[in-house]
KEKE-3310 file (N, C-alpha, C; in steps of 0.2 Angstrom, whole numbers, plus 5000, padded with zeros to 4 digits):
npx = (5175:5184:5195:5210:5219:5234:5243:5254:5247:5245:5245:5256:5261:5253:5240:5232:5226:5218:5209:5205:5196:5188:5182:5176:5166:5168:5169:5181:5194:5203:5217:5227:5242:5253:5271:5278:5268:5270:5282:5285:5273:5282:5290:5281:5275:5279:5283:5293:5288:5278:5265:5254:5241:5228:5220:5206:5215:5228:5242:5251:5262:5266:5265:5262:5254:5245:5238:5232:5227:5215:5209:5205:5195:5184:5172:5169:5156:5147:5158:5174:5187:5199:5204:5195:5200:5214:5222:5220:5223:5237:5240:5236:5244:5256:5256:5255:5268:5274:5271:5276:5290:5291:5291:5299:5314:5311:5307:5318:5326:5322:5332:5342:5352:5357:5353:5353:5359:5348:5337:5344:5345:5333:5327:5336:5330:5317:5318:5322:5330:5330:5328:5315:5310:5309:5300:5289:5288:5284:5274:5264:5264:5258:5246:5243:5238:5227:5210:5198:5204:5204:5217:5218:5210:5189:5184:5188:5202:5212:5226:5222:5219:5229:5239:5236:5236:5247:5252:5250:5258:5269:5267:5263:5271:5276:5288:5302:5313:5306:5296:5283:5278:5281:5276:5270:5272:5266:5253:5245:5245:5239:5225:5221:5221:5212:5201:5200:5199:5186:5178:5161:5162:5175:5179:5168:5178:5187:5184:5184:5198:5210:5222:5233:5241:5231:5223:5230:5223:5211)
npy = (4946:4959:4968:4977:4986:4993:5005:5015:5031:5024:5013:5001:4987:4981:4985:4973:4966:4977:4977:4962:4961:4971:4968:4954:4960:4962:4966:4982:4989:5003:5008:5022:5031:5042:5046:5054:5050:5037:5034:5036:5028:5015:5010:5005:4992:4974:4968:4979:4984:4990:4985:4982:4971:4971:4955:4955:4952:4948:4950:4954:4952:4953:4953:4944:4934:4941:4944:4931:4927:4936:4934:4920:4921:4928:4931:4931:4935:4924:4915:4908:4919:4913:4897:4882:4870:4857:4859:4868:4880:4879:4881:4894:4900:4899:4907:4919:4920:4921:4932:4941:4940:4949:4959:4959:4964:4978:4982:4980:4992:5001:5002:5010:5024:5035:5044:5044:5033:5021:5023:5020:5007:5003:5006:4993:4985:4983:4980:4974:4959:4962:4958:4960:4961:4947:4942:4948:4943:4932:4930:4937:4926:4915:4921:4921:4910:4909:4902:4908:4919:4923:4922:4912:4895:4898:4910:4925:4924:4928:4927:4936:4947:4951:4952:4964:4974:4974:4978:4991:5001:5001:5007:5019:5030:5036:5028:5033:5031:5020:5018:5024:5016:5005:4990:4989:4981:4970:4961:4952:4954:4967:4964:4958:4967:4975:4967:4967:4977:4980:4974:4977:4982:4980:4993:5002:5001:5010:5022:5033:5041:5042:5046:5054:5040:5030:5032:5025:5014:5011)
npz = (5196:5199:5186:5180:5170:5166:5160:5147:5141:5126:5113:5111:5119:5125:5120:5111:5122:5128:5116:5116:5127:5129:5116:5121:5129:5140:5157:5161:5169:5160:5165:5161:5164:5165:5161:5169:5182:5183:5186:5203:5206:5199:5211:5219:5216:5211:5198:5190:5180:5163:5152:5167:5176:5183:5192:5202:5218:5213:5203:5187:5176:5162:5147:5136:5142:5151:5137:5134:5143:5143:5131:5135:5142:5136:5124:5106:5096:5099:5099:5106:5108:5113:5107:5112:5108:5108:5099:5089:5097:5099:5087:5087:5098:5092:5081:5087:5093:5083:5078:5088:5086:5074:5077:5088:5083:5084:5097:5103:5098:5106:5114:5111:5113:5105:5092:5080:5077:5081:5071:5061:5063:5065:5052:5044:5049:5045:5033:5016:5021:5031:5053:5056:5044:5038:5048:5045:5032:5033:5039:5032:5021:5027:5029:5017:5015:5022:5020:5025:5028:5041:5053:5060:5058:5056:5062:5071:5080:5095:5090:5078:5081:5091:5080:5072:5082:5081:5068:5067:5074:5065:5056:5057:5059:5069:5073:5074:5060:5054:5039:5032:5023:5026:5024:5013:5003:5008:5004:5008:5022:5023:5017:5028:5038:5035:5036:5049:5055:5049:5056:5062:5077:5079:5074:5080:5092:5090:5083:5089:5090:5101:5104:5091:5086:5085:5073:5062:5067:5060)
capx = (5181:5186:5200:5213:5226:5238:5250:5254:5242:5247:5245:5259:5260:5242:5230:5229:5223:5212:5205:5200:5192:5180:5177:5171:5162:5173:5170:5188:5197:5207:5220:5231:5246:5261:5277:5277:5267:5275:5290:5282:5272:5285:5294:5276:5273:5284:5284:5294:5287:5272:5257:5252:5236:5227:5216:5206:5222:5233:5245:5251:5267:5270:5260:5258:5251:5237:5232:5231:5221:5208:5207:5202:5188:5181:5169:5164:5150:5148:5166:5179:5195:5206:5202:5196:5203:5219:5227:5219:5225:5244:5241:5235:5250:5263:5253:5254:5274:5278:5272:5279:5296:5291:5290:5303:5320:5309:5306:5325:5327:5321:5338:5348:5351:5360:5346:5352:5360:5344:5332:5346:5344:5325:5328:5337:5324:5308:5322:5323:5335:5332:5326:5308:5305:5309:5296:5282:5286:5282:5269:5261:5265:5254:5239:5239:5236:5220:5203:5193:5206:5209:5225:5218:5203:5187:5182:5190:5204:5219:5228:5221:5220:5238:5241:5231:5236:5255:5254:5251:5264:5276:5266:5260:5276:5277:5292:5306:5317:5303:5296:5277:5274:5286:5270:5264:5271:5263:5246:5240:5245:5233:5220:5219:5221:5206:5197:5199:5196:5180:5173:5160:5164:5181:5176:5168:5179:5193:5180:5186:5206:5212:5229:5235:5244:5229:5221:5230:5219:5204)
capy = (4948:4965:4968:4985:4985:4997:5004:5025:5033:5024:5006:4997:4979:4981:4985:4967:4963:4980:4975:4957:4963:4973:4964:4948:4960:4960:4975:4983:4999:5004:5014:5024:5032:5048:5044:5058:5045:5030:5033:5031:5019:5007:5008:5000:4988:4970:4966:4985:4987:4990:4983:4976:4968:4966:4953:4953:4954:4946:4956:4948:4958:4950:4954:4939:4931:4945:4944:4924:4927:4939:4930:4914:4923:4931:4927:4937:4931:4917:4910:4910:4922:4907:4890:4876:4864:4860:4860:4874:4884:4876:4886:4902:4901:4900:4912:4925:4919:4922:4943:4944:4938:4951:4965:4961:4968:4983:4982:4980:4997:5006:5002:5010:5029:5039:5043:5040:5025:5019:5026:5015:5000:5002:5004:4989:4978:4982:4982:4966:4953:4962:4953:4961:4959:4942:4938:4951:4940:4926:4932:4938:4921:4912:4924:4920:4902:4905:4901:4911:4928:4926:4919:4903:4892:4900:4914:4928:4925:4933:4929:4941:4955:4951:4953:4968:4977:4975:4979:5000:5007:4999:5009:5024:5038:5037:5026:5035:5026:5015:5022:5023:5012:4995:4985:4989:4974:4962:4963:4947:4957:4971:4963:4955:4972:4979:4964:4965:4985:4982:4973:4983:4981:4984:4998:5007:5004:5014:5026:5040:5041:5042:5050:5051:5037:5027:5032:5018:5004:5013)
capz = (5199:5196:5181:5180:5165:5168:5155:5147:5134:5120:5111:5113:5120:5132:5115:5114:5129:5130:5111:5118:5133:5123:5110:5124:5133:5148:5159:5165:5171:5159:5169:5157:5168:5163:5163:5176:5187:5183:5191:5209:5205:5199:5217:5221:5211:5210:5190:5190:5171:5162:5158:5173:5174:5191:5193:5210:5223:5208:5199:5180:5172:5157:5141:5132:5149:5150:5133:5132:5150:5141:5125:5135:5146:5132:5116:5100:5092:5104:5099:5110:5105:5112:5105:5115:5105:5108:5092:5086:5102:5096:5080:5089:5100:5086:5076:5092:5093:5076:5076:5092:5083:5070:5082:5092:5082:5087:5105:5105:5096:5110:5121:5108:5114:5100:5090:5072:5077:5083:5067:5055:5066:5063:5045:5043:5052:5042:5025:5014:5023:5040:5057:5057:5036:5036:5050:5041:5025:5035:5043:5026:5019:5031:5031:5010:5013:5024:5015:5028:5029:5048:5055:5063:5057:5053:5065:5074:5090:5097:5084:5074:5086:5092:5073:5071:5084:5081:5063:5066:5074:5061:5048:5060:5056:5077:5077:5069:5054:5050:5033:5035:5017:5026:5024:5007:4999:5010:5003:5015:5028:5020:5017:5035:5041:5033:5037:5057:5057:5046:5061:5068:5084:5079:5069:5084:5096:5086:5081:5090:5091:5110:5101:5083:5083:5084:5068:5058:5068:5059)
cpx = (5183:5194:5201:5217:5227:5244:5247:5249:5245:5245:5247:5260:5253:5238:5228:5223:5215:5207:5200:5197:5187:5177:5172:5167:5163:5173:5178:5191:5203:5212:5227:5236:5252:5264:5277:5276:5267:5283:5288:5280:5277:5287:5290:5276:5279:5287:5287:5295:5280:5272:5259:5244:5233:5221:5212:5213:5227:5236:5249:5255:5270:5265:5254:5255:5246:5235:5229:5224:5213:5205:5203:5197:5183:5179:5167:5162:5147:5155:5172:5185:5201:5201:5202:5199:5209:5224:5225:5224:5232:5245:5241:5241:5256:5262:5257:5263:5275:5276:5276:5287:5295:5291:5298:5311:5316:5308:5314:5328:5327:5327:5343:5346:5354:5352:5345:5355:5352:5337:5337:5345:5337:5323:5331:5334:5320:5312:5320:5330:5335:5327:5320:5305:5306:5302:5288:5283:5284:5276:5261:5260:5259:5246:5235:5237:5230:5216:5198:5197:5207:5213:5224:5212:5197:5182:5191:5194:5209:5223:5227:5221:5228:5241:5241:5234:5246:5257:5256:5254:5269:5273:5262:5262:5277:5286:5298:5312:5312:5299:5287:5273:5279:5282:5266:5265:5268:5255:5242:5240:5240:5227:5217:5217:5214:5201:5196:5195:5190:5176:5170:5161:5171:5181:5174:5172:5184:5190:5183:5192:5208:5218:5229:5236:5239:5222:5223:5225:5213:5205)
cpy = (4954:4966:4976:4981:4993:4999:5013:5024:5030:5017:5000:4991:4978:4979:4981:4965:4971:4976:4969:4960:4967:4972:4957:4953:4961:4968:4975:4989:4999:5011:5016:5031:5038:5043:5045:5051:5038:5029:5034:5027:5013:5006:5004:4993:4979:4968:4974:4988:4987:4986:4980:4973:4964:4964:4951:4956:4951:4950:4952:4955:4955:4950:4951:4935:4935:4944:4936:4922:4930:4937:4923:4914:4926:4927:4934:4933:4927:4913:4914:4912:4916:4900:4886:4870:4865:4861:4865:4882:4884:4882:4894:4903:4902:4906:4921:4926:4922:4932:4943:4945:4945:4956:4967:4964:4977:4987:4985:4987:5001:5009:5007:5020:5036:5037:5041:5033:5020:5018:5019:5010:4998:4999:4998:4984:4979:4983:4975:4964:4956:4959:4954:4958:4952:4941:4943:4946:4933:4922:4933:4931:4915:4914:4922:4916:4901:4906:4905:4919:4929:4920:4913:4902:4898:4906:4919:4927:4929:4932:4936:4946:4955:4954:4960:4974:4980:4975:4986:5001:5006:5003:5017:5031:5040:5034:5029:5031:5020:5020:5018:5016:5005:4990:4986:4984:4968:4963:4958:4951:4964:4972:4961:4961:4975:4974:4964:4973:4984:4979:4976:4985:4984:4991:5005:5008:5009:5019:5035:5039:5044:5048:5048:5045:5030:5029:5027:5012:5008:5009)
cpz = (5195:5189:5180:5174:5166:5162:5154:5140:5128:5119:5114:5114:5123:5125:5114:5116:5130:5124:5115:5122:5132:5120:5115:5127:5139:5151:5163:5166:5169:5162:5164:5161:5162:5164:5169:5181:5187:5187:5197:5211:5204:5204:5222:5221:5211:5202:5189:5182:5171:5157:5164:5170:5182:5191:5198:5214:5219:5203:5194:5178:5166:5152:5137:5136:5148:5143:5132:5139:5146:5135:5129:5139:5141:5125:5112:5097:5094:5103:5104:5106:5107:5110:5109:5117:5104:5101:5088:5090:5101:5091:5084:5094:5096:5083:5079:5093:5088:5075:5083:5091:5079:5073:5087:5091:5085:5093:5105:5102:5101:5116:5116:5108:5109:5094:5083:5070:5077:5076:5059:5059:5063:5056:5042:5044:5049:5033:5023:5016:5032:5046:5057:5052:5035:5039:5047:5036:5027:5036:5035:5021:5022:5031:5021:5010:5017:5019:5019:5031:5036:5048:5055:5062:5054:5059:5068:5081:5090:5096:5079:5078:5089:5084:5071:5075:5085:5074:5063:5069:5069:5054:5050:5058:5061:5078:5071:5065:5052:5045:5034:5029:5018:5024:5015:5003:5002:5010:5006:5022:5027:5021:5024:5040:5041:5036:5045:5057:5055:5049:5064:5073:5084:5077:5075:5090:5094:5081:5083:5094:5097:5108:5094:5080:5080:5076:5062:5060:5067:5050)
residu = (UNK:UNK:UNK:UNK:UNK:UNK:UNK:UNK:UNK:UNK:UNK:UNK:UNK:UNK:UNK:UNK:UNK:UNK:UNK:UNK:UNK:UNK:UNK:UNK:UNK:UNK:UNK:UNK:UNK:UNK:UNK:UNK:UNK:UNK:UNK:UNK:UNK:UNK:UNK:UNK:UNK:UNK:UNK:UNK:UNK:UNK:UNK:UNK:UNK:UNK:UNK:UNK:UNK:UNK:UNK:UNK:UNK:UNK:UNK:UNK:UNK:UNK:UNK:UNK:UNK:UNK:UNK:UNK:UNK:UNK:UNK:UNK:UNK:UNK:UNK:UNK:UNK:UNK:UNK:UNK:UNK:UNK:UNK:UNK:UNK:UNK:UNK:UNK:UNK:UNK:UNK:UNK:UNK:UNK:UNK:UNK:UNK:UNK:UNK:UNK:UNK:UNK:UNK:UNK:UNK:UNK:UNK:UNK:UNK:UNK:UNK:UNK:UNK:UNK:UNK:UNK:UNK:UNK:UNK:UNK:UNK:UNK:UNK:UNK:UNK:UNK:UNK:UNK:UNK:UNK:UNK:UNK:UNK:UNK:UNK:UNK:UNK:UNK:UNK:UNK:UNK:UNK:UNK:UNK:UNK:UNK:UNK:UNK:UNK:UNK:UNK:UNK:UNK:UNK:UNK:UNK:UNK:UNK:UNK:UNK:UNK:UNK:UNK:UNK:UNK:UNK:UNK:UNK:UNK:UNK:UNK:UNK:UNK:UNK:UNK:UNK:UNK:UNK:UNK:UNK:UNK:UNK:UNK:UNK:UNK:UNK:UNK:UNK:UNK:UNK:UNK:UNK:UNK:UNK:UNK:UNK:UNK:UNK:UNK:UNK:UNK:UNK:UNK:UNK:UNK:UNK:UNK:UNK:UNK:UNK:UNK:UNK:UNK:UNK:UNK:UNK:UNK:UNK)
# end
């Protein structure tokens, strides 16, 4: 069954879901769209946002739905990125909830059209007591107390790539009012960092930078 992911040149909420589907192995058409030609398309389209995610004649507009779909068709190393087990899958679901939590005063920046109002909002979410750095100190909290350096059990799932891929913008210098060194006290979050990029696999796919922004997932 054929596979499109659909979203503009950049990271974002899709890298995810493109990451998994590379790392299983998953052949798919990444289709990376302008604004320019985003704005006819949407009047196509029924989910009138991006990603999409077309599977066959099915169309999927909800992010963390695509990644949890390509995380559960896909294997690296022979282990599946979603967990079989359910109580393991419980953890990698919470796990995937709790960055999206830590991401999400962020998301909600982007509605905010004055632009230094917007850049102090930012700053005050990745500050100490704000809604982002509590869920980074949570998050980093969590990653001290594994014994094996990924998020959930002892291998690699979409935990860590959810994780991974929603650490670099908040440290890239793309989003403005967030200060590129927000992340340097959370040294679990760090070391996990290093530890996902220094997966070959990971390593080559982020090998050669698409745009700037993607040089911190190196």
């Amino acid at each position: 069954m054929s596979i499109k992911v659909v979203y503009f040149p950049a990271p974002g909420r899709v890298e995810p879901v493109r990451l998994a589907l590379t790392l299983g192995g998953i052949t798919f058409e990444d289709e990376r769209v302008t604004f320019e030609q985003w704005g006819p398309m949407k009047e196509r389209v029924a989910p009138k946002q991006l990603p999409l995610m077309y599977i066959g004649d099915k169309v999927i507009g909800q992010s963390t739905a695509q990644m949890r779909y390509a995380a559960k068709i896909s294997k690296f190393e022979g282990k599946p990125l979603y967990p079989e087990d359910a109580l393991l899958a419980l953890e990698v679901d919470e796990f995937v909830d709790f960055v999206g939590e830590m991401f999400g005063p962020i998301g909600a920046s982007f509605k905010i059209e004055d632009q230094a109002a917007k850049e102090a909002f930012r700053a005050k979410a990745v500050s100490e007591g704000g809604d982002a750095h509590k869920w980074i100190s949570y998050i980093d909290s969590l990653l001290g107390k594994s014994k094996s350096g990924f998020a959930v059990g002892d291998h690699l799932t979409i935990a860590d790539i959810a994780a991974f891929c929603w650490y670099q913008p908040l440290k890239s210098g793309f989003l403005d009012g967030i200060p590129v060194t927000c992340l340097d006290e959370f040294k679990n979050i760090e070391a996990h960092k290093q530890k996902i990029a220094n997966i070959p696999a990971v390593k080559a796919y982020y090998s050669e930078p698409k745009m700037p922004i993607y040089k911190t997932y190196q």
